[in-house]
N, C-alpha and C positions, 0 to 999 in steps of 0.2 A: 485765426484764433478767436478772433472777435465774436465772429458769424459765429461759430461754434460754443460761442459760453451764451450767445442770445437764445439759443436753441433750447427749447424745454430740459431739464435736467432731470436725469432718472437716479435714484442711489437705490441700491440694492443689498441688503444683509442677508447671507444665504442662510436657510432651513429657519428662518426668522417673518421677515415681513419687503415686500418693494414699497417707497413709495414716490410720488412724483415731487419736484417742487418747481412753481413756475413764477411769476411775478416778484425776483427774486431784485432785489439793485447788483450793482457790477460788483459792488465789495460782498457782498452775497455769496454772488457766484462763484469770485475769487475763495470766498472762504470753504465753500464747495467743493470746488474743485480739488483746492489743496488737501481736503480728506480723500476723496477719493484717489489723487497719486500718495497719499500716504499709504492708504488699504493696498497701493496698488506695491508701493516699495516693501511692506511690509512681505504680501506675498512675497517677491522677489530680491526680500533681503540676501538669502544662499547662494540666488546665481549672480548678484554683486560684490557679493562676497568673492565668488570663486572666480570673477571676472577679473577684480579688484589684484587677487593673488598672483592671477596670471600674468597680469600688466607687471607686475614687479618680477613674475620671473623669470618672464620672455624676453624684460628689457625696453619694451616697447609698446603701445595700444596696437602699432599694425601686427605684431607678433601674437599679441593677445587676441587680437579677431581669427586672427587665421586659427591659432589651438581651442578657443571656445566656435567657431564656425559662423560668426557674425561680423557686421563692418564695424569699421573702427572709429565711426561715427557712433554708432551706440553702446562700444565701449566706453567712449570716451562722457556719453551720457549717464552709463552706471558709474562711473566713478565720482561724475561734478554731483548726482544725486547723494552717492554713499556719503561723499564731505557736507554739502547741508545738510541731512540728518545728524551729521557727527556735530555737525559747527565745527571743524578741524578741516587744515588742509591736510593731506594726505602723502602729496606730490607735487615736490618744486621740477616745473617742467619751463624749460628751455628752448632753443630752434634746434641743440645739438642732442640734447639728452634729459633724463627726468630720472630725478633721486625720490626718497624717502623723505619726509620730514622727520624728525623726532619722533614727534606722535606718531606717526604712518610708519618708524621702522615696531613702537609696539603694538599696535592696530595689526601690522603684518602678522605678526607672531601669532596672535591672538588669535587671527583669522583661520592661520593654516592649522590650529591646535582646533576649532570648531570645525571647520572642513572633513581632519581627520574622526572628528568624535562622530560626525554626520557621518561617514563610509561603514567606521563600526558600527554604528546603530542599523543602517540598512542592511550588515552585514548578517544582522541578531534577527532583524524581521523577515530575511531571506532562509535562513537558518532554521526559526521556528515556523517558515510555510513548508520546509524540506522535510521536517522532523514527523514521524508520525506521530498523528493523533484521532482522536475520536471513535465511532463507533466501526465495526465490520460482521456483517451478517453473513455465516458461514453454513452453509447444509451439507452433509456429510451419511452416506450409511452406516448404519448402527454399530455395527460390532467394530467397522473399519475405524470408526469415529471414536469409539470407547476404548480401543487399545494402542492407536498410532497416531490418530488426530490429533485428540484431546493433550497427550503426554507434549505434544511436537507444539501445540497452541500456548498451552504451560511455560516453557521453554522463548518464544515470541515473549508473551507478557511482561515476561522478568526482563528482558532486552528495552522493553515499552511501556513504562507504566503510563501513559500518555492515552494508552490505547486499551478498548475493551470489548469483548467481542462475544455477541449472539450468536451459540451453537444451535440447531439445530438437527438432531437426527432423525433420518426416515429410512422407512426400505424402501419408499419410492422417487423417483427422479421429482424435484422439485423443479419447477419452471424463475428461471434466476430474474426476468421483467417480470411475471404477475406476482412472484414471494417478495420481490426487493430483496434478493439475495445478490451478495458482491462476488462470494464467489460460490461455487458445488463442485465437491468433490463423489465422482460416479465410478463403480465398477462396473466394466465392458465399454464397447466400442461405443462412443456418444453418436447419435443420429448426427446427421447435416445438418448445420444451423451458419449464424453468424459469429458463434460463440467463440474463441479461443480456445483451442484445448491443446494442453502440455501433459504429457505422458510423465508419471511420477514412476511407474517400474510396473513392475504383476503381483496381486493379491493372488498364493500360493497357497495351496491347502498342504493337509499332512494326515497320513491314514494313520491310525494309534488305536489304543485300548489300554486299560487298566492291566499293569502287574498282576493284580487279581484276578482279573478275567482271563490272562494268555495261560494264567500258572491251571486254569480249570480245566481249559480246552485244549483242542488240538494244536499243535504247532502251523501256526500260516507261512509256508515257506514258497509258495506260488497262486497267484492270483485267482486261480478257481476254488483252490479251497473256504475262500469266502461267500461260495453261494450257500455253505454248509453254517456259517457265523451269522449271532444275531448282530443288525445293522441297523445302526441311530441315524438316522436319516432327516434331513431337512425339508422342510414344506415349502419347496419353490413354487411358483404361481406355474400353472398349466403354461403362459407364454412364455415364461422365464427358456433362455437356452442353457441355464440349467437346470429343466425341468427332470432330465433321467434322473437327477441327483436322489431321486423320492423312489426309485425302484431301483436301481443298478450301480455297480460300478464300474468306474472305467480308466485304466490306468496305461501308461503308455512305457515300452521296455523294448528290449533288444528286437524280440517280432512283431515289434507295431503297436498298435493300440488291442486292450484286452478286455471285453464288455463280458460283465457276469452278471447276472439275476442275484439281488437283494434279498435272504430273507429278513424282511423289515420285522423289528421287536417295537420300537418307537419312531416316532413321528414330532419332530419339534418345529414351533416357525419360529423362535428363538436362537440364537446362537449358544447365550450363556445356559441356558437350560438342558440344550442337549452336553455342553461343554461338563456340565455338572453330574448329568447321566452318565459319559462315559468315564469322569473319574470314579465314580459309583461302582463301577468293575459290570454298567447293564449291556454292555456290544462293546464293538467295532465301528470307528465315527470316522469322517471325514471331515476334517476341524481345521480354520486357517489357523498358518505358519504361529501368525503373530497373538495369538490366544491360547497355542500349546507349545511353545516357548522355552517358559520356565519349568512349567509341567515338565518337559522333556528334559531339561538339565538336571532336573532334582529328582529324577524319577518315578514323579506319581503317575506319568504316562510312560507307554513305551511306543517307540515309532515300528511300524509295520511295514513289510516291502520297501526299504528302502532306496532298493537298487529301478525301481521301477515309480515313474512320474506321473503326478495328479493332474486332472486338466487346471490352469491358470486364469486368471482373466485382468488383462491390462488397468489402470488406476490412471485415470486422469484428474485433472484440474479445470475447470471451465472456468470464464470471466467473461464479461464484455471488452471485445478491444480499446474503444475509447475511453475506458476509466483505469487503463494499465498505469497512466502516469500521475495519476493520486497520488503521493508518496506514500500513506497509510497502506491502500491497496500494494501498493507497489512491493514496496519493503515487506508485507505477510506473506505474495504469491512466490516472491525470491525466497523466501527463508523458508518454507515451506518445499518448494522444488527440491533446497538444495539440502534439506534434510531428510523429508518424508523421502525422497528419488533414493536417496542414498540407501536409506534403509529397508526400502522397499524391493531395489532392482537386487 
């Protein structure tokens, strides 16, 4: 011990300053010392504490090494240290047995009501790392995003106010590392990546037209007669694979699939524009499910061939796998699955 207090003395206040002290006399260093096992009980008050506890209710320090996983020599050094801090003994101990003192049966008390309020509190900072919060960078296609997204994100928010979150709509695939998006929502089969992709159900179309327009024309009671109807048509990109959707229709029924020639009236790259042309009574549109909806229950649309089906295209969810257990992340791609999937399949 001797060797060791002659030995240069370092003290160290962390995110503060080190500094040395050397040519110190032995009351010096004693006085030294004793700060740094103070810094050092001070740390280690909790696990005296609960070592302290132990001893009392194991019965014994060897009972108390073996439940805290240390010997029972350094139990028995956290406890001679807790009583000089306190200046109290703690523990009248004998060759057969060791009781409480007075003070050490309320010191016990005290201790195991501090112990418990420590579990709580770890409990609350466990609790609020679980909890979502912060931001989430969400990219979604346009019309998918403004009719089922956006309502389904609404729905999340009130669950989280904790959380907040940047929409993003495009008609094109956003890339989720170069955007810093957390997650993208894509209609059609996603390329091969590393991404995760969860299948939320199929983005379903619906052929219709204006009351107005069925009451002018002809009755459409089989799929050819619509090469004879004007058709509101969408401006898919030339690679799009639903590029026919810009000439033709195509519907699928009892004989298979049934491809007609379009005569096209308009041309929209818009959803809600063409959506507004055909309440207008200007064609025959093919319009998803979930943006002629209400239209259809209340009448200002009427649905067309109903016996016979539009082509679909699956609705995924992509992520990175290593950030599935974010709890923010975590908690919007579940609630998201387990609502968008529902309404969407």
């Amino acid at each position: 011990m001797l060797a060791y207090w002659n030995q240069q003395l370092s003290y160290s206040e962390p995110k503060y300053r080190t500094f040395t002290v050397t040519n110190f006399t032995w009351a010096d260093k004693c006085a030294y010392g004793k700060k740094i096992i103070n810094c050092w009980f001070i740390m280690n008050v909790f696990q005296a504490i609960s070592i302290f506890v132990a001893v009392v209710e194991t019965g014994s320090m060897t009972a108390a090494a073996e439940r805290c996983g240390i010997s029972s020599t350094m139990v028995g050094n956290y406890v001679r240290v807790l009583e000089e801090q306190l200046g109290s003994t703690l523990l009248r101990r004998t060759t057969r047995r060791q009781s409480l003192t007075p003070f050490g049966a309320l010191y016990f008390d005290k201790c195991k009501e501090i112990l418990r309020l420590v579990d709580e509190t770890k409990e609350l900072a466990q609790a609020a790392q679980d909890s979502p919060a912060g931001t989430l960078r969400i990219t979604t296609p346009i019309t998918y995003g403004i009719e089922s997204v956006t309502p389904c994100i609404a729905r999340y928010l009130a669950r989280h106010p904790s959380v907040d979150i940047e929409v993003v709509l495009s008609a094109r695939a956003m890339d989720l590392t170069r955007d810093k998006f957390d997650v993208a929502i894509r209609l059609g089969t996603p390329e091969p990546s590393s991404l995760i992709c969860r299948r939320l159900g199929d983005y379903r179309m619906t052929l219709c037209a204006a009351p107005a327009y069925v009451a002018c024309h002809e009755e459409i009671v089989n799929p050819h007669q619509l090469a004879t109807h004007d058709g509101l048509a969408f401006a898919y990109s030339a690679t799009s694979p639903q590029a026919w959707g810009r000439r033709e229709w195509r519907l699928e029924g009892a004989e298979g699939q049934v491809i007609v020639p379009m005569k096209r009236r308009m041309l929209f790259n818009n959803t809600q524009a063409m959506h507004r042309a055909t309440l207008a009574g200007l064609g025959v549109a093919m319009l998803p499910e979930d943006v002629v909806q209400a239209d259809l229950h209340n009448g200002q649309l009427q649905a067309l061939l109903p016996e016979y089906a539009l082509p679909s295209r699956p609705i995924y969810l992509l992520y990175h796998r290593e950030r599935y257990n974010a709890p923010t992340l975590r908690s919007f791609i579940d609630f998201m699955i387990r609502h968008l999937g529902t309404s969407a399949s």
